[in-house]
C-alpha positions as semicolon CSV with decimal commas, in nm:
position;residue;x (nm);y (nm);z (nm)
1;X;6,599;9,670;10,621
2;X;6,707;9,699;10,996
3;X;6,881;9,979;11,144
4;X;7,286;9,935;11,155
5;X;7,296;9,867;11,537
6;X;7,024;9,579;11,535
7;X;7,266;9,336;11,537
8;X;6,994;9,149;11,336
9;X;7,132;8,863;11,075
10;X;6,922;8,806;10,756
11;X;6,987;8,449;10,578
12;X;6,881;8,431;10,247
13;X;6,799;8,074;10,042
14;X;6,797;8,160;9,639
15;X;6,759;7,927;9,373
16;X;6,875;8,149;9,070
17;X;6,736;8,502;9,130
18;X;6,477;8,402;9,331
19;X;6,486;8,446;9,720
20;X;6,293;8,150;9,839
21;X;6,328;8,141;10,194
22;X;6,469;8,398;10,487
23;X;6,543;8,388;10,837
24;X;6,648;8,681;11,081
25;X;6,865;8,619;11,389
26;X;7,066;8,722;11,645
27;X;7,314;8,617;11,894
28;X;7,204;8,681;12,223
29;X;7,429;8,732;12,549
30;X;7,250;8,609;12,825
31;X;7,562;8,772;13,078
32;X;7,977;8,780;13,042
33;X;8,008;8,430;13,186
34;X;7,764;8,198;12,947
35;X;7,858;8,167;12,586
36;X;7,616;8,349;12,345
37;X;7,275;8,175;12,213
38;X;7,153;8,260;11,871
39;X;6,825;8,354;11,860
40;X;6,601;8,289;11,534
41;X;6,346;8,549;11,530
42;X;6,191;8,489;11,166
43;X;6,189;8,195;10,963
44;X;6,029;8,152;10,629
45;X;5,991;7,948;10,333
46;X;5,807;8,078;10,050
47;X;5,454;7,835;10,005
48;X;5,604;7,700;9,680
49;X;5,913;7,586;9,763
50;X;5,848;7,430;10,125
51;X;5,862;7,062;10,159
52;X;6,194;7,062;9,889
53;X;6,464;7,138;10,165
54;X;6,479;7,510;10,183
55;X;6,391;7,511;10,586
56;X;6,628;7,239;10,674
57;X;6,925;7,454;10,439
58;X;6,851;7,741;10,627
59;X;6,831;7,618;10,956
60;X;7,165;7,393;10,904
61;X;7,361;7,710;10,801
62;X;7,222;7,880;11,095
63;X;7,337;7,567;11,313
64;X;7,665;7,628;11,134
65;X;7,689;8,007;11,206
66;X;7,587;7,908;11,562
67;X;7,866;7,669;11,664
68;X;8,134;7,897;11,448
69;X;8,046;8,183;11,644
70;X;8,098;7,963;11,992
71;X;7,711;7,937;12,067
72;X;7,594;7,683;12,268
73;X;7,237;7,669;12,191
74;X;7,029;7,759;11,927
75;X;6,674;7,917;11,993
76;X;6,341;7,986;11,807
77;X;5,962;8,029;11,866
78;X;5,700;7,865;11,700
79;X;5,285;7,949;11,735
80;X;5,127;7,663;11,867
81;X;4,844;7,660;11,597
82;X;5,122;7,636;11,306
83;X;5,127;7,243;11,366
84;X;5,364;7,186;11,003
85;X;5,627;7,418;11,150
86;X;5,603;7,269;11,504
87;X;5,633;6,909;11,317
88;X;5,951;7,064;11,085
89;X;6,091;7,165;11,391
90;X;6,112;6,881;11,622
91;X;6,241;6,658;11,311
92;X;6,544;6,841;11,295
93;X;6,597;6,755;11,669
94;X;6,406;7,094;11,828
95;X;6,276;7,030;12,132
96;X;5,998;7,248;12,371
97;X;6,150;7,398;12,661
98;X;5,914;7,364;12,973
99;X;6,154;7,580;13,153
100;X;6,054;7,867;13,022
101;X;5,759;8,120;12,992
102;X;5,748;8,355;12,680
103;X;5,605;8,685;12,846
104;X;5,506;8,982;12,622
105;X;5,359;9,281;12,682
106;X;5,124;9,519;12,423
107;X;4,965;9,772;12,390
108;X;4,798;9,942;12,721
109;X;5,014;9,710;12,920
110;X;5,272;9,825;12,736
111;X;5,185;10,188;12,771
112;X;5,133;10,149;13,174
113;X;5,443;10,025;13,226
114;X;5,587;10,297;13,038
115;X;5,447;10,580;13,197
116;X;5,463;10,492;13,528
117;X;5,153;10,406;13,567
């Protein structure tokens, strides 16, 4: 699924053979003298099975992984039109940081800064 270097976690939830929900992370180090951050890129819960605990399982083993691999934060985004995920999240404690400004480039932009341009 990801190439061997990614460093990219995948978390499955299962109930029998069924994968039911999925996340994809990674531990981030922000520089050698801050402990590492896991990062949750993806998060998802199949449409039938949300609202039964899946999310909060998956994100409480992530919380887990987080602390056993000496992380002092745990980090996600979530789209600001997706107002059931933004309401999941800040039940389980998640809170916006106004510190920060999620920058992105595409596309052209992303082309122009390539080239030199």
């Amino acid at each position: 699924l990801f190439n061997r270097l990614s460093g990219t976690l995948v978390i499955r939830a299962r109930c029998g053979n069924n994968i039911t929900g999925l996340a994809c992370c990674n531990i981030l180090y922000p520089s050698p003298r801050y402990s590492g951050q896991l990062h949750i890129k993806e998060l998802y819960v199949s449409q039938c099975d949300r609202n039964k605990g899946t999310g909060k399982a998956i994100m409480r083993f992530i919380a887990r992984l987080a602390l056993e691999q000496e992380c002092l934060s745990l980090s996600w985004n979530a789209e600001k039109s997706n107002p059931g995920a933004n309401r999941f999240y800040q039940a389980l404690g998640g809170r916006i940081n106004d510190h920060i400004v999620n920058y992105y480039l595409h596309g052209e932009s992303l082309s122009k800064l390539a080239s030199g341009i």
